[in-house]
N, C-alpha and C positions, 0 to 999 in steps of 0.2 A: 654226923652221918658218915658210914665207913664208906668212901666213896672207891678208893683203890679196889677194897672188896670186894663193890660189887662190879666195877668193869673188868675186874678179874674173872666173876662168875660169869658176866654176860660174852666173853672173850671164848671161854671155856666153852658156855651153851652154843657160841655158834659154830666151834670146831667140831663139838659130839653132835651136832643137827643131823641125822641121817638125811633128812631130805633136803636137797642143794637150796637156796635163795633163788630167787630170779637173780639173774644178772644184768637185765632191763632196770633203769633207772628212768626217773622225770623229773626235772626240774619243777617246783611250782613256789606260789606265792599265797599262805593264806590271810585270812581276812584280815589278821594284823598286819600285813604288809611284810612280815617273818619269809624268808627265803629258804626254802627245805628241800631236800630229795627223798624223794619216795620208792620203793619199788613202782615197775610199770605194773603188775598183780599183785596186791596186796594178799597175801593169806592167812593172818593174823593180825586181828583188829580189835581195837578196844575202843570206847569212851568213857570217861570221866566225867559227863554230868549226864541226867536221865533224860534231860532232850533228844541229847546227840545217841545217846542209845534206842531210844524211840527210831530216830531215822535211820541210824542203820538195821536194825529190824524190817524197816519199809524198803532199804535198794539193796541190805548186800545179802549173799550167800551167806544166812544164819548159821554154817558152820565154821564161816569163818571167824565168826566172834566167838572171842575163846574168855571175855571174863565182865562183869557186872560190878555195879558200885551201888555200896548199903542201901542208898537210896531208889534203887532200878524198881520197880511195879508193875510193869506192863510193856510189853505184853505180857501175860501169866509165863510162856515160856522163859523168860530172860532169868526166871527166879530159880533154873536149872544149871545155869554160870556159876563157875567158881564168883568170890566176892575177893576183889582189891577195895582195899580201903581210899578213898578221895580225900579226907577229911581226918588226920594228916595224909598224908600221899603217901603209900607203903612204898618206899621206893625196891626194897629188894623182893617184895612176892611180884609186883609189877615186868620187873628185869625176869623174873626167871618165869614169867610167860611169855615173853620172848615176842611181844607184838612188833610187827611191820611197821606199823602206823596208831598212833591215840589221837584219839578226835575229842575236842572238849570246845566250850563255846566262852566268850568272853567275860572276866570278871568271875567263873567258877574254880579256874586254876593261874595259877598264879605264875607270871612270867616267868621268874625265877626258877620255879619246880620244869616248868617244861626246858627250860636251859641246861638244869641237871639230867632231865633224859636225852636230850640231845647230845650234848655228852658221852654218853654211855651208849648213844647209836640207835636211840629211838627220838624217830621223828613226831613231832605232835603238832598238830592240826588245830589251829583256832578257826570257828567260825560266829560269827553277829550279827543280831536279829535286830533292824529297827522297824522294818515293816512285815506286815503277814507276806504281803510277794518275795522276801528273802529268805523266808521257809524254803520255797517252792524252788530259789536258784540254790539254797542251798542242797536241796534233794538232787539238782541236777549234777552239782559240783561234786557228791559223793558220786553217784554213777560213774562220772567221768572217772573218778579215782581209784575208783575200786572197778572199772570194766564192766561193769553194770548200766549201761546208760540207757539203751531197751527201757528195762524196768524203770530205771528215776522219772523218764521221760514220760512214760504212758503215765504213772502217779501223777507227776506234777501237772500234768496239761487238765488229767482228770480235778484237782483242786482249782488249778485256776479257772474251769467253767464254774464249779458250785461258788468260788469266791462272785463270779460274775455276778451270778444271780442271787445273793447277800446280798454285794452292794447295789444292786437295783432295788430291793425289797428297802434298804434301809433310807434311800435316797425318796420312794415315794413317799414315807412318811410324812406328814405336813406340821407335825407339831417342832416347838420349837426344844433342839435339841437337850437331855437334860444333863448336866453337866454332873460328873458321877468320880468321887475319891474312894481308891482301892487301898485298903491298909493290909499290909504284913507282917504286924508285929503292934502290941500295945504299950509296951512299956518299954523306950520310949517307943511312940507313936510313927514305926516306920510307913511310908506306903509308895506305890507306881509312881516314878516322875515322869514326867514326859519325856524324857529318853527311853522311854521303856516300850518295850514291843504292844505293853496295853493300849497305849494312844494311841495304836492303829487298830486294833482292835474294836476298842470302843467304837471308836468314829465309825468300822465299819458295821456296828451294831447299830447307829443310831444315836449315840450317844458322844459327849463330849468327857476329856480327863480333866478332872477340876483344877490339877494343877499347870496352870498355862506356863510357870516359871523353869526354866531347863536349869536344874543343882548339878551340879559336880558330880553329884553319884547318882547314877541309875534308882533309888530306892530311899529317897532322902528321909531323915526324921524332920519331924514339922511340929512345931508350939501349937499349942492349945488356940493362942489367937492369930495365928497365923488359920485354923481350920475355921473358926469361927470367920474369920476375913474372907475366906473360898466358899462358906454357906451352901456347902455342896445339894442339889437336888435327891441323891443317890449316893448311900453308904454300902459299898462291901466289904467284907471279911469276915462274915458271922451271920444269924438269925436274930430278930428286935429282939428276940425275949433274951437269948443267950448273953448280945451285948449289952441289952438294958441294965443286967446284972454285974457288970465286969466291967466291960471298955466306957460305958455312959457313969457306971456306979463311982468308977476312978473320976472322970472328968466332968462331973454335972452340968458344968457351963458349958459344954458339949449340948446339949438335949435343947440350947436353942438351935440348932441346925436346921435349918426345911426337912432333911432329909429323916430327922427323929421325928420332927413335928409330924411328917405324912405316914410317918411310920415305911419310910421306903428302906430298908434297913435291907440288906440281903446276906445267907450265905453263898458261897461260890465253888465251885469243884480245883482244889488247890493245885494238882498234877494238871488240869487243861492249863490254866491260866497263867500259874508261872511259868511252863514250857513251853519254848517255840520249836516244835516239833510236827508232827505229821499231823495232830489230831486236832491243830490248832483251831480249824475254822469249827469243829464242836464246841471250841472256846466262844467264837463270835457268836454260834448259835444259843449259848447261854446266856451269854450278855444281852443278847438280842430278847430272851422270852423274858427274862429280869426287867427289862426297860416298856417291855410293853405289861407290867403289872401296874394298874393305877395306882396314885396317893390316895393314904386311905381319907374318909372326908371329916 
């Protein structure tokens, strides 16, 4: 990477900037415990995973966001952004949009990369999701960043009443909860650990994450008899028939599961679940009508 190069160009783009910087600075600390200075107004803003673009969609001045990553879908607008590539990190089309601030969330971008922009005089932003109510500080923690706090606040207060009334709906439930593995990937056999923002999720659907064991990574691969051991209640990743063909066809000894046997097999909507973003509790809300579909008998 020609690194001289580009803090050359970025050195360059902020002396031809016609419009001044703020000269207002903030001290802050994000989620990684990473110490940064931000503008006190941010006027150019990016993220780098489609969560954190989700959220800023919900608190900031949608002119401020000036670029999208491959992966961005929603809202239909954001599909109007130029595209930075995340996946390797364009490091020179990034520099020469000239963002204030990049927002990205943990484990999408890599220490290291965000080191080299800092470097070159752009601050990046991590934040991480272990419960759905960190959504909701996180939506406050953008406002506060971006001068937006009005709007985070009315949103998040607004989700924390619909969260309320979830988890009352999920709490009267009387049966005993069914214990449910999410997989992302088949070969190997990646899926949700309990570090993962899904085991609050579930829980607040009604449901338990089958794997109780916390791995090193957010998204562990798991043996054949390691799933056969967890006999999960509730399979998601797919539809019976699609998996029967595919994911059970690979692993036969799979299909002794409860979860084949009842045929409780589901697909899932991939943009809710894997992001922890604004739309999160439509997430809970699918999990939640998933879990009240009977085994079949």
């Amino acid at each position: 990477m020609r690194y001289p190069l580009l803090i050359s160009v970025l050195a360059l783009l902020a002396a031809c900037h016609s419009e001044p910087r703020q000269a207002a600075a903030v001290a802050v600390q994000d989620d990684l415990g990473r110490h940064l200075t931000l503008p006190a107004h941010p006027r150019r803003v990016l993220a780098l995973a489609p969560s954190m673009t989700e959220m800023l969609y919900a608190v900031a001045d949608t002119a401020t966001i000036v670029a999208r990553v491959p992966q961005d879908d929603y809202p239909a607008a954001v599909r109007r952004k130029p595209v930075v590539n995340n996946y390797p990190l364009d490091f020179e089309k990034l520099v020469l949009l000239r963002p204030d601030v990049v927002f990205t969330i943990e484990g999408i971008t890599s220490v290291d990369d965000a080191q080299r922009l800092q470097e070159m005089g752009i601050p990046v932003y991590y934040m991480k999701f272990r419960r759905v109510k960190d959504v909701f500080t996180g939506l406050e923690t953008l406002g506060r960043l971006l001068g937006r706090q009005p709007q985070a606040q009315h949103f998040a207060d607004s989700l924390r009443r619909q969260l309320k009334a979830l988890d009352a709906s999920a709490k009267s439930q009387s049966a005993t909860p069914p214990r449910v593995l999410a997989i992302t990937w088949q070969d190997p056999i990646y899926c949700y650990g309990q570090n993962t923002l899904f085991t609050d999720e579930i829980r607040l659907a009604g449901g338990h994450n089958a794997v109780t064991e916390t791995f090193p990574q957010p998204y562990p691969a798991l043996t054949r008899e390691y799933i056969l051991k967890l006999n999960p209640d509730v399979l998601l990743g797919g539809s019976f028939e699609k998996l029967d063909s595919t994911f059970f066809k690979n692993y036969p000894e799979l299909r002794r599961i409860r979860a084949y046997q009842t045929h409780r097999v589901f697909p899932i909507t991939g943009n809710l679940l894997e992001r922890p973003g604004p739309r999160v509790l439509e997430s809970v809300r699918e999990l939640q009508k998933i879990l009240t579909i009977k085994a079949a008998e």
